[in-house]
C-alpha positions in Angstrom: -47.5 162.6 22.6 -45.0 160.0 24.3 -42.9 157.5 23.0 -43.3 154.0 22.0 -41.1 152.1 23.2 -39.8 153.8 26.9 -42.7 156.7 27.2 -41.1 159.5 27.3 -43.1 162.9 26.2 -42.4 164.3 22.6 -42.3 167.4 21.8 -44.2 167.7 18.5 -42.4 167.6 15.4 -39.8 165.5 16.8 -38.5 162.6 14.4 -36.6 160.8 17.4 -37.1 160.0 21.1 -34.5 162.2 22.8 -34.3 159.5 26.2 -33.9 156.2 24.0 -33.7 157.4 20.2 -36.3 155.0 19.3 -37.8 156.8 15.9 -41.1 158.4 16.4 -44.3 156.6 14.6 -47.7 158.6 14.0 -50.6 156.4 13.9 -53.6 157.6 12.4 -57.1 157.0 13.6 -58.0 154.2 10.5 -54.7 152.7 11.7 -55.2 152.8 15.4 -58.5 151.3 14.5 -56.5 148.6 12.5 -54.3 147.9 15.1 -56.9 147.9 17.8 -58.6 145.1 15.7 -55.4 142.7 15.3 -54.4 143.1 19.6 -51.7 144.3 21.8 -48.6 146.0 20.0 -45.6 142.9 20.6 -44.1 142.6 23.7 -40.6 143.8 24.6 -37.5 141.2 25.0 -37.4 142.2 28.8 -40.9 141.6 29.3 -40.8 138.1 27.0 -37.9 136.8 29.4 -39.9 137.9 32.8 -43.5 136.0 31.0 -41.2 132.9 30.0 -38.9 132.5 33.5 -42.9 133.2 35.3 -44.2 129.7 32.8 -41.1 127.6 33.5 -41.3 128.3 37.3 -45.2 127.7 37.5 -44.4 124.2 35.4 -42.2 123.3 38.2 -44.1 124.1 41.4 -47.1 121.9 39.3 -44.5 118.9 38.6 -43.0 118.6 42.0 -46.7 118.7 43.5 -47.5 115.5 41.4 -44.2 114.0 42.2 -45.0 114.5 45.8 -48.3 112.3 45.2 -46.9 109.8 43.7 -44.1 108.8 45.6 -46.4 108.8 48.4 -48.9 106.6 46.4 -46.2 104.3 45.0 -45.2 104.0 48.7 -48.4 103.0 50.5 -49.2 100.9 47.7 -45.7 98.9 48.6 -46.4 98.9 52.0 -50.2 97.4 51.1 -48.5 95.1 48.9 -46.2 94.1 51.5 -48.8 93.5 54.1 -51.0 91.5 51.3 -48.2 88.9 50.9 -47.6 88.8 54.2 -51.0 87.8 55.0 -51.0 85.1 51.8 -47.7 83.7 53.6 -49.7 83.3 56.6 -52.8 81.9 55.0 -50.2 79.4 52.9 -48.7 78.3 55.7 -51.7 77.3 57.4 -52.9 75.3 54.7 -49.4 73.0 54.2 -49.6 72.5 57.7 -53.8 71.2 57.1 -52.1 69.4 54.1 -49.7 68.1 56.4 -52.3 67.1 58.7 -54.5 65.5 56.4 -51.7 63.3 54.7 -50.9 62.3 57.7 -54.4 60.9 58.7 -54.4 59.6 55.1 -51.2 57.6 56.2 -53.1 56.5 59.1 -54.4 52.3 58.7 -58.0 52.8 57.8 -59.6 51.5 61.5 -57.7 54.4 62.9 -59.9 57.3 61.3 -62.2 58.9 63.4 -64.9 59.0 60.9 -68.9 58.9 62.3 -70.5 56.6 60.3 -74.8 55.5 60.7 -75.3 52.3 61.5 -78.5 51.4 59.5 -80.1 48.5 61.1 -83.8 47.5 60.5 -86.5 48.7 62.9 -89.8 47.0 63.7 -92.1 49.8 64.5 -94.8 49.8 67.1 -97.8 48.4 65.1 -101.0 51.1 64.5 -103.9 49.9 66.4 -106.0 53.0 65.8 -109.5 53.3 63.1 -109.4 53.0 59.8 -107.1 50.0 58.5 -108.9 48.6 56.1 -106.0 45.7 55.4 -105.9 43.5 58.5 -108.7 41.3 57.3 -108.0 38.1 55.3 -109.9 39.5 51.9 -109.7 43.2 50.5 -109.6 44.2 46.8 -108.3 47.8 45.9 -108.5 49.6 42.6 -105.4 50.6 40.7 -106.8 53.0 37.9 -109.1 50.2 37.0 -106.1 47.2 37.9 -108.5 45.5 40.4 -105.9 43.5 43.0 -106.4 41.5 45.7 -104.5 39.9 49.0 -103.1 37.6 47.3 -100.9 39.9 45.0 -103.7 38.5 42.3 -105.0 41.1 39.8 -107.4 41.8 37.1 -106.4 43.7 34.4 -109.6 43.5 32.3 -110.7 47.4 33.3 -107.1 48.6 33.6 -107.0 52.4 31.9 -110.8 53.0 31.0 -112.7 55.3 32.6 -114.6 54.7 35.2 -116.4 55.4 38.6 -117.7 53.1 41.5 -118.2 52.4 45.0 -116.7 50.0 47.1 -117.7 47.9 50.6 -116.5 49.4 53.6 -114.5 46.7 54.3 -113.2 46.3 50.8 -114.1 43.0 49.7 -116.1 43.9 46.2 -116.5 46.8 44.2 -118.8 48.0 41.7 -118.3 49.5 38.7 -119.6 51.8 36.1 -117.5 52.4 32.5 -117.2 55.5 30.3 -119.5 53.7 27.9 -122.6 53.0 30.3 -121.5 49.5 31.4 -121.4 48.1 35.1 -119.6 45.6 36.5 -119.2 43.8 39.5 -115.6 42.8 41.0 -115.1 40.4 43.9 -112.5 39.7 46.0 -111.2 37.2 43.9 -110.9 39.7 41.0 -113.2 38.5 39.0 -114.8 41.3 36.7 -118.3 40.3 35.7 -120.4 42.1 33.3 -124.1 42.4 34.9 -127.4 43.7 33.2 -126.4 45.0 29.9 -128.8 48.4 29.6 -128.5 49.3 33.4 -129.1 52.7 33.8 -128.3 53.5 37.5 -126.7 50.7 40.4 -125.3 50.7 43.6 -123.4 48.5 46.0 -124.7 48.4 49.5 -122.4 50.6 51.9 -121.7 47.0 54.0 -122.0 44.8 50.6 -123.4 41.7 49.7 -126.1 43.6 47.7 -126.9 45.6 45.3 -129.8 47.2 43.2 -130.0 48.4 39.4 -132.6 49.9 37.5 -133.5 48.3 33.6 -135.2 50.7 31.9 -138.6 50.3 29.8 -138.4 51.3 26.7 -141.5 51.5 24.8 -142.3 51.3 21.5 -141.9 54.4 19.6 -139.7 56.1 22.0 -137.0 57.5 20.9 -134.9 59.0 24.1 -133.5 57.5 26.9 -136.6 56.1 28.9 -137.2 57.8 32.5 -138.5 54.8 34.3 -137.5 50.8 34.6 -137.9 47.6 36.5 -135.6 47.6 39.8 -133.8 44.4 40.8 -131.9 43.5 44.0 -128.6 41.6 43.2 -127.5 39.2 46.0 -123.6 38.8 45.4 -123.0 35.7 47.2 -125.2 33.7 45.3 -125.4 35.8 42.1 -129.3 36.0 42.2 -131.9 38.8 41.2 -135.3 39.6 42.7 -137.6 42.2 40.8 -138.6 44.5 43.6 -140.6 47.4 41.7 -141.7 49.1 38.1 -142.4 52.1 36.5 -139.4 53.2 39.2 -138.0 56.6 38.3 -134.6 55.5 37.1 -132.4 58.0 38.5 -134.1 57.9 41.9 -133.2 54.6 44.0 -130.8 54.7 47.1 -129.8 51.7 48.9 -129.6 51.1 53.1 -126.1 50.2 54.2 -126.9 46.8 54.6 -128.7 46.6 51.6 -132.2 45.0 52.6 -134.1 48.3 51.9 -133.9 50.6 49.2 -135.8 53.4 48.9 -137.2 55.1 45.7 -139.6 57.0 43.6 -142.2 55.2 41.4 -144.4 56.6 38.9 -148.1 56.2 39.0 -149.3 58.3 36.3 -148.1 60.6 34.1 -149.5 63.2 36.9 -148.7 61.4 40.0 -145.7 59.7 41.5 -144.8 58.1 44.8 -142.1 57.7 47.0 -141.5 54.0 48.4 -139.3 51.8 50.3 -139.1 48.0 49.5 -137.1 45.2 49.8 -136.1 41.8 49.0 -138.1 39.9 52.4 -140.1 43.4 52.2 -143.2 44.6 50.5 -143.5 48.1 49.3 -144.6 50.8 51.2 -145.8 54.2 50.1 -144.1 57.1 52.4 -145.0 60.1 50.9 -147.5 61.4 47.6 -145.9 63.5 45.0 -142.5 64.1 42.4 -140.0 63.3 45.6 -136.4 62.2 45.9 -135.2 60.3 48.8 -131.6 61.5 49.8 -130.8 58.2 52.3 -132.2 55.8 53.9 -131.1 53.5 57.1 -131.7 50.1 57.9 -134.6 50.4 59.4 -136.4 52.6 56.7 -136.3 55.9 58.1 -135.0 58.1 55.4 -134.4 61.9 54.4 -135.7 62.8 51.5 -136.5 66.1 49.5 -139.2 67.5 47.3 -139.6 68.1 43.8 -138.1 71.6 44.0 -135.6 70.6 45.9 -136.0 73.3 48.9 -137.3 71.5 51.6 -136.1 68.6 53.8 -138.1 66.0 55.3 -137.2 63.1 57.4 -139.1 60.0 57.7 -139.3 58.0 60.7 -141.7 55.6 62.6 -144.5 56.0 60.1 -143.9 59.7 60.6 -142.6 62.3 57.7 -141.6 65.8 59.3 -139.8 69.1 57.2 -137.1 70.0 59.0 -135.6 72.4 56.8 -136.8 74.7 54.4 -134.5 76.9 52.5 -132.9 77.7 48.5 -131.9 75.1 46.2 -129.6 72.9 47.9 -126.0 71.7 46.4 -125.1 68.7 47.8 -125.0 66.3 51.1 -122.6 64.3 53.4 -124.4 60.8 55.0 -122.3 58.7 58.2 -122.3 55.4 57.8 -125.5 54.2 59.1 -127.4 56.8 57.2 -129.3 57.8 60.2 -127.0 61.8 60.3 -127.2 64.5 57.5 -125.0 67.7 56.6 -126.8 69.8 54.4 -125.0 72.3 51.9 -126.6 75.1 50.4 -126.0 78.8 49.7 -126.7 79.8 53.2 -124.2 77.6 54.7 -124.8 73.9 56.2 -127.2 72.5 58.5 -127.0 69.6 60.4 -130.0 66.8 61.2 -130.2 63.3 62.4 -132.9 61.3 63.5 -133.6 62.6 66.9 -133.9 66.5 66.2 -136.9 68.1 65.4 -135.4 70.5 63.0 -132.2 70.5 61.2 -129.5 72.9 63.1 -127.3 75.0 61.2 -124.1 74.6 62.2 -122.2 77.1 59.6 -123.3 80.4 58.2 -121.5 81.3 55.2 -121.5 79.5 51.3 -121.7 76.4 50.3 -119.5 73.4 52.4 -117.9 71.9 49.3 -115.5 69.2 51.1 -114.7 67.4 53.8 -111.5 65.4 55.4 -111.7 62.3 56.9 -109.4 59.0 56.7 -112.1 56.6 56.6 -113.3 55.6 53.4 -115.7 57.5 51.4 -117.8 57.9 48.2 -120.4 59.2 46.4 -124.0 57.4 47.6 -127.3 57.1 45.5 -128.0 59.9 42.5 -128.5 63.4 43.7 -124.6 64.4 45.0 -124.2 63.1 48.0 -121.2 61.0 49.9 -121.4 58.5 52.5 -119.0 58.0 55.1 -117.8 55.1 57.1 -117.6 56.9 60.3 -120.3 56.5 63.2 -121.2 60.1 63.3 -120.4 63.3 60.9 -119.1 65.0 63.3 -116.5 63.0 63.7 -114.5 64.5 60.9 -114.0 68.6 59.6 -115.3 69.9 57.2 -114.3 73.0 54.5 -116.5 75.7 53.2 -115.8 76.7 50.0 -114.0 79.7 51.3 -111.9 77.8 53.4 -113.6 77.6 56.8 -113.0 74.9 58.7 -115.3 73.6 61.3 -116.0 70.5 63.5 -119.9 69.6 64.0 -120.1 70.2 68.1 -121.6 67.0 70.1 -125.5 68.3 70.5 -125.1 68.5 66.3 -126.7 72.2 67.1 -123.2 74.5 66.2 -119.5 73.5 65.5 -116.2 74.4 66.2 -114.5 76.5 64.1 -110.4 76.9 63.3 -108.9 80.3 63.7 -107.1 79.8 60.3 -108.2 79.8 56.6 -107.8 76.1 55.2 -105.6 77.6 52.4 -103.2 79.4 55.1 -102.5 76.0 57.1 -100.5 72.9 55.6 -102.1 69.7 55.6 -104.6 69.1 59.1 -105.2 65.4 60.5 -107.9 65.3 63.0 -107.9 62.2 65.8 -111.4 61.8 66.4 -110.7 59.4 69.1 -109.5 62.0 71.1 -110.8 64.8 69.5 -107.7 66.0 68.8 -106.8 68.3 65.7 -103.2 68.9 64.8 -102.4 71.0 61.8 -99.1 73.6 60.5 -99.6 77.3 59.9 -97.0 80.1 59.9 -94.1 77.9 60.6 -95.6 76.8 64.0 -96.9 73.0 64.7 -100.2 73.1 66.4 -101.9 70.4 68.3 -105.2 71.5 69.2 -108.2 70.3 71.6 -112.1 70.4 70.0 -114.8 70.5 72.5 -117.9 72.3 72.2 -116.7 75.3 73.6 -114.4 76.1 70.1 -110.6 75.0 68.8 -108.5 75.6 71.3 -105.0 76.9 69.2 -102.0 75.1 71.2 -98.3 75.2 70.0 -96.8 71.8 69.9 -93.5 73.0 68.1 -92.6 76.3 67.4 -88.7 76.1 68.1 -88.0 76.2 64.3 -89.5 77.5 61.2 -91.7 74.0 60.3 -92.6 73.8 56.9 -94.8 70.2 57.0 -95.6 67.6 58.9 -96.7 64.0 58.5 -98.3 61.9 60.9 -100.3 59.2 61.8 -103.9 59.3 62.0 -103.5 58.7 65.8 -100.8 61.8 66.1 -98.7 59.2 67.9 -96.1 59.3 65.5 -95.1 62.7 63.7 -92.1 63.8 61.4 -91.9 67.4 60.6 -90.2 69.1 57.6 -87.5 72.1 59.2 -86.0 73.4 56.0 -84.0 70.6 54.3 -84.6 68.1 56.7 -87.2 65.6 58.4 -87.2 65.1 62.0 -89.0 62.8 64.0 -90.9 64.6 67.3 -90.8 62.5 70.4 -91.5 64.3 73.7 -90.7 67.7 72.6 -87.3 66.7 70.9 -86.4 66.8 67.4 -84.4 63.6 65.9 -83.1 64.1 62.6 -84.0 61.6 60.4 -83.7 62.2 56.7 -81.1 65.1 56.3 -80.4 66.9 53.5 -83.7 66.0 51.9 -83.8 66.8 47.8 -87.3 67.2 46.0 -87.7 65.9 42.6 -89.2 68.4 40.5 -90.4 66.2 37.8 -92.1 63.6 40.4 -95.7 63.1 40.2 -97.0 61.4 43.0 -95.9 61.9 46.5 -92.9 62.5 47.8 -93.7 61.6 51.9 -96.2 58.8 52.6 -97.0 57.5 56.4 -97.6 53.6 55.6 -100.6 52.3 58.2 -99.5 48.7 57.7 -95.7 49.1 59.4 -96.1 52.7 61.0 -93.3 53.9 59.4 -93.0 57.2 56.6 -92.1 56.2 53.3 -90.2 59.1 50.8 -88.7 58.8 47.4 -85.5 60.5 46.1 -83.4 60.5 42.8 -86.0 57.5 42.0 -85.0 55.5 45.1 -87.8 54.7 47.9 -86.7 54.6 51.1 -88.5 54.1 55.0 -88.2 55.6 57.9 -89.3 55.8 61.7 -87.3 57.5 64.8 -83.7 57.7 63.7 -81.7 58.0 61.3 -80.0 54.7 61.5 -83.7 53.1 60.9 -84.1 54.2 57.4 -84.1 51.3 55.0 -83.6 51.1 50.9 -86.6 49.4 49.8 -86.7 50.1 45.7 -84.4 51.6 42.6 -86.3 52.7 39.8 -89.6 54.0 41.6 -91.4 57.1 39.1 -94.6 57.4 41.1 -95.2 56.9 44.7 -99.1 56.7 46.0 -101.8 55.7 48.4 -105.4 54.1 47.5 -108.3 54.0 50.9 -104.6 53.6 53.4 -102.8 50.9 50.8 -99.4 51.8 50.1 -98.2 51.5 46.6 -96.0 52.9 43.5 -95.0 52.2 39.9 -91.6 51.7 38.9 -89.8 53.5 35.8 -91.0 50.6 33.4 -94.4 50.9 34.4 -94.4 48.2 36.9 -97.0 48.2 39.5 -96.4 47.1 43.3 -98.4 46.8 46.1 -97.6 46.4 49.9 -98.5 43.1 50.7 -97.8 41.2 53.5 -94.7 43.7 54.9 -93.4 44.0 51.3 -93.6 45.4 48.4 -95.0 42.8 45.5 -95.2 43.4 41.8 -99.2 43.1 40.9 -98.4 44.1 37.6 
């Protein structure tokens, strides 16, 4: 046994320590266990001093390490601080002496400012001598959503804002009409709307004008539908007088030759048998072919292309002569020049090509169906069965689009076609000079201007220093702008003038925002409501109208409406109020 408090051995029975005195306790084992339970017996005074002095030094070695850090933080925050202001000094001192610099210049007399200011001056441009102005002529008559105006600034508001369709002279000069409610009329160059053959089922103005046919249908007694046949009259325009050229004519069936001295159709012998014919006014009818068949065109001198009842097969007419030259499914629609004498064929396997010399129709692309073409002369639909006639001389003067967005060119032999390397929805806006069988078109930033020959599209750069977004030229390619980011530059020679800078679209505008006008050669664009011209320089762009809501283009003719609903025209090198 030892002792408490110094550990001395005890003899047993003793009451005291003998080394310190300290009274002896005896702990029993339910106590020990006790005592186990509640911890360590207490400390001793000595060992409480050496525990507390061992606490208040560690406390101290812990604050002077954090005072260490601080001061050194507070101090290279001072010096950052320091070096902060300095820097704002410096930056404040340069900007009293700009201040001082600018008051100064302020102080200067105002012809002493070195400012660069744009001369704006007005610029005649070189005048457009290329195809397809159809406004140099002393008559023309355009069609303003049914506001029929003329050269004169005259117009004819009797149609204005009803529905309708129609075809027009290629050289502008009358119009026919058809209404939402089954009503034709015919429109001169005067603007004189006049209401012809009430109960006309199907007319057509001839492609060069001065004539035009219309079927009256004869309705029997008893029937109760629509009749299928009527009587079909010639309409001479000049002097207003009909001829009655055939009945029992199928009424959906005539077509008329540009010139309008032949039109061809189907008449209806029987209820078994039918015929196809051509006739005229100063011509008899002649039978061409036996059976249920549809002529698709027909020239001036009667040859024609025509189809058969199932609509599968292809025949052309010519010299007294009917030949298939194609056979194939159910065809969609077709594209005539403007001497019907040339045919592009659309159907599921692609488009085929014929005109009055091959023996069998080509085909010139192998894919769906051809579903539009591009070309700036005029065009519109021809005859009843979906097809379009174009004023050009030839069809393959002009590209055409597949439904899936081929483009090709119809080669000169009319027995394959050039095709473009890009999709028509990858490229941004193409114009194709068919003078020089030139084809210039934006894809992928780069400006291309590329040759077409027989051999394919050759793809040639023409500006690929920037990023080009647009373009806009003339039909001839003589005169191009080009949209770089914000701003329009006129190309001349390889070199980029900057024209229209800092160019803003209008969100909310609903016509166009960039029009080349063919009368003056110069681009037209419209911002915050203001239209404005354009040609080579900056300096040449000229104010021409406040107020303008809705810029647009009808066959070439320039036009907008203003913010009150004002319409004006360009007319004679300005723009004149029509409405």
């Amino acid at each position: 046994m030892f002792c408490n408090k110094c550990g001395t051995e005890l003899n047993p029975g003793d009451k005291f320590c003998g080394n310190c005195g300290a009274p002896v306790v005896i702990i029993t084992k339910t106590e020990a266990g006790r005592a186990a339970s509640q911890g360590p017996a207490p400390m001793s005074r000595k060992k409480k001093l050496m525990n507390i002095a061992f606490i208040i030094l560690a406390v101290c070695i812990i604050l002077g390490y954090y005072a260490y850090y601080i001061h050194k933080a507070v101090t290279l925050t001072k010096e950052t601080v320091d070096k902060a202001f300095e820097q704002y000094q410096h930056q404040l001192d340069d900007w009293e002496d700009m201040e001082e610099e600018y008051e100064v210049e302020e102080d200067l007399p105002e012809e002493d400012i070195d400012t660069p200011e744009i001369e704006y001056v007005h610029v005649d441009a070189p005048e457009y001598t290329g195809r397809y102005d159809y406004f140099n002529d002393e008559k023309w008559i355009v069609d303003v959503q049914g506001l029929f105006v003329n050269q004169e600034g005259d117009s004819n508001d009797k149609l204005l804002g009803i529905d309708h369709s129609g075809n027009s002279s290629r050289d502008l000069k009358e119009t026919m009409v058809l209404t939402e409610d089954g009503q034709f009329y015919y429109v001169n160059a005067n603007t004189d709307v006049i209401e012809f053959a009430q109960g006309t089922t199907c007319a057509e103005l001839a492609f060069d004008g001065g004539t035009m046919f219309y079927v009256i249908p004869e309705k029997k007694e008893g029937e109760s539908e629509e009749p299928e046949v009527g009587t079909l009259f010639l309409f001479d325009t000049a002097t207003g007088f009909s001829d009655s050229v055939a009945e029992n004519v199928q009424a959906n069936s005539p077509v008329i030759s540009p010139d309008g001295n032949i039109v061809a159709y189907t008449r209806i012998v029987d209820s078994k048998n039918s015929v196809l014919c051509i006739a005229g006014s100063d011509m008899e009818e002649k039978q061409i072919q036996k059976g249920n068949l549809r002529a698709c065109s027909v020239d001036n001198s009667g040859n024609l292309f025509y189809t058969n009842e199932e609509q599968n097969e292809i025949y052309r007419y010519k010299d007294g002569k009917s030949v298939k030259v194609l056979s194939s499914e159910e065809f969609n629609n077709y594209f005539i020049n403007g001497s019907a004498d040339e045919i592009l064929i659309s159907c599921s396997e692609g488009a085929y090509f014929c005109d009055g010399e091959m023996e069998e129709a080509a085909q010139v692309y192998e894919g769906g169906l051809v579903t539009n073409m591009h070309t700036s002369a005029l065009h519109q639909s021809y005859g009843q069965f979906r097809a379009s006639i174009l004023d050009v001389a030839s069809l393959k003067d002009l590209y055409f689009i597949s439904k899936e967005g081929v483009v090709f060119i119809i080669s000169s032999d009319g027995r394959s076609a050039a095709f473009l390397d890009h999709n028509y929805n990858d490229v941004d806006n193409i114009v194709f000079d068919d003078v020089n069988r030139e084809l210039m078109y934006c894809c992928d930033g780069v400006l291309y201007k590329s040759k077409v020959s027989d051999d394919g599209i050759e793809d040639e750069a023409f500006y690929e220093e920037d990023d080009v977004e647009t373009f806009f030229a003339s039909y001839d390619l003589k005169n191009v702008w080009l949209k770089i980011r914000d701003d329009i530059y006129y190309l001349k020679d390889g070199e980029l003038e900057n024209v229209i800078p800092d160019y803003v679209y209008d969100d909310e505008n609903t016509g166009l925002y960039f029009a080349w006008n063919i009368e003056d050669n110069k681009l037209y664009f419209t911002e915050y409501n203001t239209l404005y011209s354009v040609y080579d320089t900056e300096g040449s762009t000229e104010k021409v109208a406040d107020d303008v809501d809705t810029l647009f283009k009808i066959n070439g003719k320039l036009g907008f409406l203003d913010l009150e609903g004002n319409i004006y025209l360009y007319i004679n090198n300005e723009f004149v109020c029509v409405y």
